[in-house]
C-alpha positions in Angstrom: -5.3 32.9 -106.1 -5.7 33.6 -102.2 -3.9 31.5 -100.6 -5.3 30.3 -96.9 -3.6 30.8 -94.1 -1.2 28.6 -91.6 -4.1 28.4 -88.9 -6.9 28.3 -91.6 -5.0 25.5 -93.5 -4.4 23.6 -90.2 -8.0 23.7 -89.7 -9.0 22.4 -93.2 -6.5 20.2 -92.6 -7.2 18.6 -89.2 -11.4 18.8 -90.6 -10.0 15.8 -92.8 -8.1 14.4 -90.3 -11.3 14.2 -88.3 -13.1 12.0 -90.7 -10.9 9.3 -91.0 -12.1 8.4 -86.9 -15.8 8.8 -88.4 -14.8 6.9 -91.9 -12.1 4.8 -92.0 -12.2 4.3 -95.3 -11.5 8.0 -96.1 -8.1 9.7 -96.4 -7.2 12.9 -95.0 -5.5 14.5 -98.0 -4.0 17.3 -99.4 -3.6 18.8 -102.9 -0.2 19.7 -104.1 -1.3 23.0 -105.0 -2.2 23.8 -101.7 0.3 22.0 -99.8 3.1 24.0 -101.9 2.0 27.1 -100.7 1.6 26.3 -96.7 3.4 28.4 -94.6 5.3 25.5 -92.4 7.5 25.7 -89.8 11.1 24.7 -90.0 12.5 21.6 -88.6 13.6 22.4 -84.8 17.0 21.3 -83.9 18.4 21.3 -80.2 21.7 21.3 -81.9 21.7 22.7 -84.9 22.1 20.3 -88.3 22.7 17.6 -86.0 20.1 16.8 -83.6 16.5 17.3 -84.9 13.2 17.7 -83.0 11.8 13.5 -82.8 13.4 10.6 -82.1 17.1 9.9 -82.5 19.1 7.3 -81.6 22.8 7.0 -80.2 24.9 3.6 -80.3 28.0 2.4 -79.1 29.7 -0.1 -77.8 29.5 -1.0 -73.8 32.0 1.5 -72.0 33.1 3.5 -75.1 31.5 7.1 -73.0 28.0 7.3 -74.3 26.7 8.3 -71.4 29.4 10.5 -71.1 28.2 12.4 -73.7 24.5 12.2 -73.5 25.0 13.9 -70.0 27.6 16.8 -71.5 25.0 17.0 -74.1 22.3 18.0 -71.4 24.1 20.2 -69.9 24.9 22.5 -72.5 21.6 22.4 -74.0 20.3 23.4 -70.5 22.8 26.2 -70.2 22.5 26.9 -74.2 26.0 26.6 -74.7 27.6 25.1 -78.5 28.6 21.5 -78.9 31.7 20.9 -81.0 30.9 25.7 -82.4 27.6 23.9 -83.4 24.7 26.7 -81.4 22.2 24.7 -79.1 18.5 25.7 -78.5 18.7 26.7 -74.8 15.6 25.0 -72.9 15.0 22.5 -70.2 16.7 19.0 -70.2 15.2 15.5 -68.7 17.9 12.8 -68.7 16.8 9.3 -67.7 19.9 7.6 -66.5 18.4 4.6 -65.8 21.7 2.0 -65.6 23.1 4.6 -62.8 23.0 5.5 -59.2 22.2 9.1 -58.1 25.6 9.0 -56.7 27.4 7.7 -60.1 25.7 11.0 -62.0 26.7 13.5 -59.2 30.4 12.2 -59.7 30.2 12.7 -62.9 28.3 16.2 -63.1 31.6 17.1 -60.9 33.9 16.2 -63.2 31.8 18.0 -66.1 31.2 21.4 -64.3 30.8 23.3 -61.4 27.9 24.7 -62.4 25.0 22.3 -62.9 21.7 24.8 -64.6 18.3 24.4 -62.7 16.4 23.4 -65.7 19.2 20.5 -66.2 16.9 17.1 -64.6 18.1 13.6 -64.1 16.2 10.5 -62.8 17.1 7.1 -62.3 14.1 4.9 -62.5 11.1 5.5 -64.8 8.2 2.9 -65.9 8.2 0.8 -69.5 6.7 2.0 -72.5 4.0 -0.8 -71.6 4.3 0.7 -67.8 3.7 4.8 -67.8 6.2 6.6 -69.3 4.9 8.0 -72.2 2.7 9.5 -69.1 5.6 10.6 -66.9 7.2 12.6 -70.2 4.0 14.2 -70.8 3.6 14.9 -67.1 7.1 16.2 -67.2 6.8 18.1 -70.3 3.2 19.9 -69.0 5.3 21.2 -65.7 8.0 22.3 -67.6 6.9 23.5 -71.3 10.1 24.6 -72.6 11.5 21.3 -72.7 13.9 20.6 -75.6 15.5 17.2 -74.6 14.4 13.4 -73.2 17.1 11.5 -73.3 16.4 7.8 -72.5 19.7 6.0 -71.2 19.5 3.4 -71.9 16.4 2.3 -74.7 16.4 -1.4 -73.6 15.6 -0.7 -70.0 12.5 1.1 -71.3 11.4 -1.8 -73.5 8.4 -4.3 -73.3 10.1 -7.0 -72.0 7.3 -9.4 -72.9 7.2 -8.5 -76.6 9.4 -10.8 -79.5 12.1 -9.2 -80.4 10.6 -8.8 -84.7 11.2 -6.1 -86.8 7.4 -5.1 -86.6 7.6 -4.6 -82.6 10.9 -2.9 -82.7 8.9 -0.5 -85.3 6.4 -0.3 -83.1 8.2 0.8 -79.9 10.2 3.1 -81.9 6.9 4.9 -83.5 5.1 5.1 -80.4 8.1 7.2 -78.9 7.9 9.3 -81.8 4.4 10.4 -81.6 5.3 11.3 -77.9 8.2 13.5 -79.4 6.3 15.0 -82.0 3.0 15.4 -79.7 5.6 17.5 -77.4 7.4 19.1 -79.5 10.7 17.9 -77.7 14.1 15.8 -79.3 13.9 12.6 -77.7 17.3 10.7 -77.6 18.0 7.2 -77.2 20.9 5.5 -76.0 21.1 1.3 -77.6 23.9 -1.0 -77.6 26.1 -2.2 -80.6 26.1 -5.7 -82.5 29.1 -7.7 -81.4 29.9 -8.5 -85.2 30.8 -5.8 -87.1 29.0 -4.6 -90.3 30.2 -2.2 -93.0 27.3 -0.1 -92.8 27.5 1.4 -89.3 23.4 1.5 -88.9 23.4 -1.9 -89.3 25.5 -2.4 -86.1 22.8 -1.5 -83.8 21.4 -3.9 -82.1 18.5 -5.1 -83.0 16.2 -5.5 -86.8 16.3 -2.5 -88.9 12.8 -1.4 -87.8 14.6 0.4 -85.5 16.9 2.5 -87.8 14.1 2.4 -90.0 12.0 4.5 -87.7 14.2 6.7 -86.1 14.5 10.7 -87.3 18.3 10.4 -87.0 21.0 7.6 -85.7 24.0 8.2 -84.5 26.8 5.7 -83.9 29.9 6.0 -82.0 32.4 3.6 -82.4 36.0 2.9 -82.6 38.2 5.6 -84.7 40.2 3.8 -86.9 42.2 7.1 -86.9 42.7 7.7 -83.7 43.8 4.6 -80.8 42.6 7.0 -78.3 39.2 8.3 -80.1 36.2 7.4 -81.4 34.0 8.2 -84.5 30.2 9.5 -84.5 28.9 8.9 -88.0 25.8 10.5 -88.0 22.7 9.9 -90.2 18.7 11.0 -90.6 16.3 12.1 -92.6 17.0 16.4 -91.7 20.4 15.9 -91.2 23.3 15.8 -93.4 25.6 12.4 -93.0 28.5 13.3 -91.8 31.2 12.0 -89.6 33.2 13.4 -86.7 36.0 12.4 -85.4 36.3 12.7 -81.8 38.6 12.9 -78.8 37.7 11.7 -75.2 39.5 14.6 -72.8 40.6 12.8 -69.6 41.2 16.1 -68.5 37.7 17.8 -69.0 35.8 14.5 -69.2 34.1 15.6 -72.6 34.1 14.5 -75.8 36.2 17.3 -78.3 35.8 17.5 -82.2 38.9 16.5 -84.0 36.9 16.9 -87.4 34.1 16.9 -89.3 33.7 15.3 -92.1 31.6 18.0 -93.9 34.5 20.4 -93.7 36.5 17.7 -94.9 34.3 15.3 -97.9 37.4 13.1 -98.4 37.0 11.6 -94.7 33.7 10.3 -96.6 35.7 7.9 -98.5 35.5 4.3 -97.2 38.7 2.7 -96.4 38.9 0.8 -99.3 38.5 3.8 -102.0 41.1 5.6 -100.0 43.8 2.9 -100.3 42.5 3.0 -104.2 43.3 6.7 -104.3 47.1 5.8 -103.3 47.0 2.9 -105.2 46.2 5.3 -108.1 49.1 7.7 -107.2 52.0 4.7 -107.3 50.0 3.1 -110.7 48.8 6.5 -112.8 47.3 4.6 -115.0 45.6 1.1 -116.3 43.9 -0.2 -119.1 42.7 -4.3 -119.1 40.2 -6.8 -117.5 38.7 -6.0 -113.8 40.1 -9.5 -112.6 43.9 -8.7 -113.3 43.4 -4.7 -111.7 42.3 -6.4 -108.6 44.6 -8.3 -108.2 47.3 -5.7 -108.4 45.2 -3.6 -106.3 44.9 -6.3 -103.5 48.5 -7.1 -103.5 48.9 -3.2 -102.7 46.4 -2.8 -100.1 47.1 -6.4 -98.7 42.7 -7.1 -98.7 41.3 -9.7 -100.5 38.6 -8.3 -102.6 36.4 -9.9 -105.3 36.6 -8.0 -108.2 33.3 -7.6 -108.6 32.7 -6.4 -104.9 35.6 -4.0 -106.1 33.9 -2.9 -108.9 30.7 -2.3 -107.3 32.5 0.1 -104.6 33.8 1.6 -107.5 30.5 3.1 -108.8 29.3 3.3 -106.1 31.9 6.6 -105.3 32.3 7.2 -108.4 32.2 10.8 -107.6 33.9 10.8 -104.5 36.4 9.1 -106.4 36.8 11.8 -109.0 37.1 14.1 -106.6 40.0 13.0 -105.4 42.0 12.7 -109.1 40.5 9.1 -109.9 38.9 8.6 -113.0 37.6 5.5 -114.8 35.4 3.9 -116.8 34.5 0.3 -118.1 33.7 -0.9 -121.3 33.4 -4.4 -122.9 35.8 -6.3 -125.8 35.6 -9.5 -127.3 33.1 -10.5 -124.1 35.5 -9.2 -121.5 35.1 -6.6 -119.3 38.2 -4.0 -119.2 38.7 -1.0 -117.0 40.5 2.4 -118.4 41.5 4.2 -115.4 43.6 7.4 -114.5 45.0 9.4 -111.7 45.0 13.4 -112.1 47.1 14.9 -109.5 45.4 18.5 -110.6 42.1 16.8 -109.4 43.1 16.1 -105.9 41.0 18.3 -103.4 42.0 16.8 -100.1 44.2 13.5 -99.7 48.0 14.5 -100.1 50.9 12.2 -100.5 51.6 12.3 -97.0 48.5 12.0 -95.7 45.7 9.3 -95.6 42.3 9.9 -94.7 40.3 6.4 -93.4 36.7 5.7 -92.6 34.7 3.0 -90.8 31.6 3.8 -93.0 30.8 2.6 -96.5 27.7 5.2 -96.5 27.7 7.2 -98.9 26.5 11.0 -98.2 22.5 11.2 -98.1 19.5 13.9 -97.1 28.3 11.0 -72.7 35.5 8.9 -68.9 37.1 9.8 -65.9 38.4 5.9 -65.2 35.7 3.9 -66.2 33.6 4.9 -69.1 29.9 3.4 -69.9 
């Protein structure tokens, strides 16, 4: 068989496309045949395995040092310097500080470096995605090609402020900014606010319907480390990235974020906080054999929560692996219509969590394919 090549394909391809203008009511498609055998580029990163070519998102709290890092970000992608030993695609930077003062990011490009790139931009006023600035980023983009990063600080200020606030228009707003990323070929970055209330899953916390998680490349949210009084943890999430988690450390010194860990070099940091007080609960019990509702209860009165035992349960499976991993073993089986657990802990199992040591998380997500004084 002769396979077609990239261009020729592309122009089959975009021949198809065409149509659906003339005929709406024809698809542009693809066989799987053919598509198997296109030649197609790799996904672009301007960090790699953490920040993709689209749009992303990054949340935090109000003063936590998003910004903080957005702008260190910039800066070492304009230089092509690594973020936390992870290599950054050198090109030109555009950073929309729009809740700042010129004056706010020269202090703060002092305290950063003494060595601000040319091809690192800032500007702190731009129109509405109803107002021009999908036409100021192209306009941008077209006088400096090798752009690599927008980043939009913060997303609200750039928001139709006459639209509801549904999950179809926070879709929208979302998908219009990613044909503009994918049309340019750029990472676009958006920094959002939190939820006051907390959630378990962290992608829930952003503020907001889920159209906006929904229809972002990657989110990232930096929050409180429950590790660390002083640090924060970014767990990060999308479709070409790995989830991971990193726990982080604000220098006061160097006004940068630092990498304490990474989950990925360490899986048990995975582990909600829950299945890790389960793990020591495991090491104290060894082993137990009866009904769900009397092991929750024991396991409660050791962990001092209040879970349901079914709630238990479900986290349970849920990480079952994970679990496993770290020398817990179980199973469930029914007798005389009662449910009973048989469960075990294996000290030759353990990978990661030692006696002495105990590894928390602020996530229950399970792994799936920017202060000197004042910090905002």
């Amino acid at each position: 068989m002769i396979v077609p090549t990239l261009n020729e394909q592309d122009k089959n391809y975009e021949r198809n496309s065409s149509m659906t203008t003339e005929n709406k009511n024809t698809l542009a498609v693809i066989d799987g045949e053919t598509l198997m055998d296109m030649r197609l580029p790799p996904t672009k990163f301007c960090v790699d395995t953490l920040l993709p070519q689209g749009v992303s998102i990054l949340g935090g709290a109000p003063k936590i040092g998003k910004s903080w890092l957005v702008l260190d970000l910039c800066i070492r992608i304009a230089k092509g310097e690594p973020l936390w030993n992870l290599p950054t695609h050198k090109g030109t930077t555009l950073y929309l500080c729009l809740e700042d003062p010129l004056r706010r990011v020269q202090e703060r490009l002092n305290c950063l470096t003494d060595e601000v790139p040319p091809n690192a931009f800032f500007a702190t006023a731009a129109g509405t995605l109803a107002d021009g600035l999908c036409e100021q980023i192209k306009s941008f983009v077209a006088e400096h090609p090798d752009t690599a990063l927008v980043a939009i600080d913060t997303f609200q200020i750039i928001r139709n402020s006459t639209a509801d606030s549904s999950y179809a228009n926070d879709y929208d707003e979302i998908r219009k900014l990613k044909h503009l990323a994918d049309e340019l070929n750029v990472s676009l970055l958006l920094v959002h606010h939190l939820r006051k209330q907390g959630d378990c899953d962290p992608l829930n916390k952003l503020s907001g319907t889920t159209g906006i998680s929904g229809a972002v490349d990657a989110a990232f949210v930096l929050d409180q480390s429950k590790r660390n009084a002083t640090g924060a943890t970014l767990i990060c999430t999308g479709r070409d990235i790995a989830y991971r988690e990193l726990e982080l450390n604000f220098s006061k010194e160097k006004f940068v974020w630092e990498r304490i860990s990474d989950s990925l070099d360490d899986p048990s940091m995975t582990l909600p906080r829950e299945m890790t007080s389960l793990v020591e609960f495991m090491k104290q019990e060894k082993s137990f054999s009866g009904s769900n509702t009397v092991f929750t209860e024991r396991y409660n009165s050791f962990s001092g929560g209040n879970l349901s035992p079914k709630a238990l349960k479900q986290m349970m499976n849920r990480w079952l692996y994970a679990l496993e991993e770290q020398g817990v073993a179980f199973e469930s089986h029914r007798s005389n219509g009662q449910r009973l657990l048989e469960i075990s802990f294996s000290a030759g199992d353990v990978s990661a969590v030692s006696d002495g040591e105990t590894t928390v998380c602020v996530s229950c997500v399970p792994s799936v394919p920017c202060v000197p004084v004042t910090a905002t």
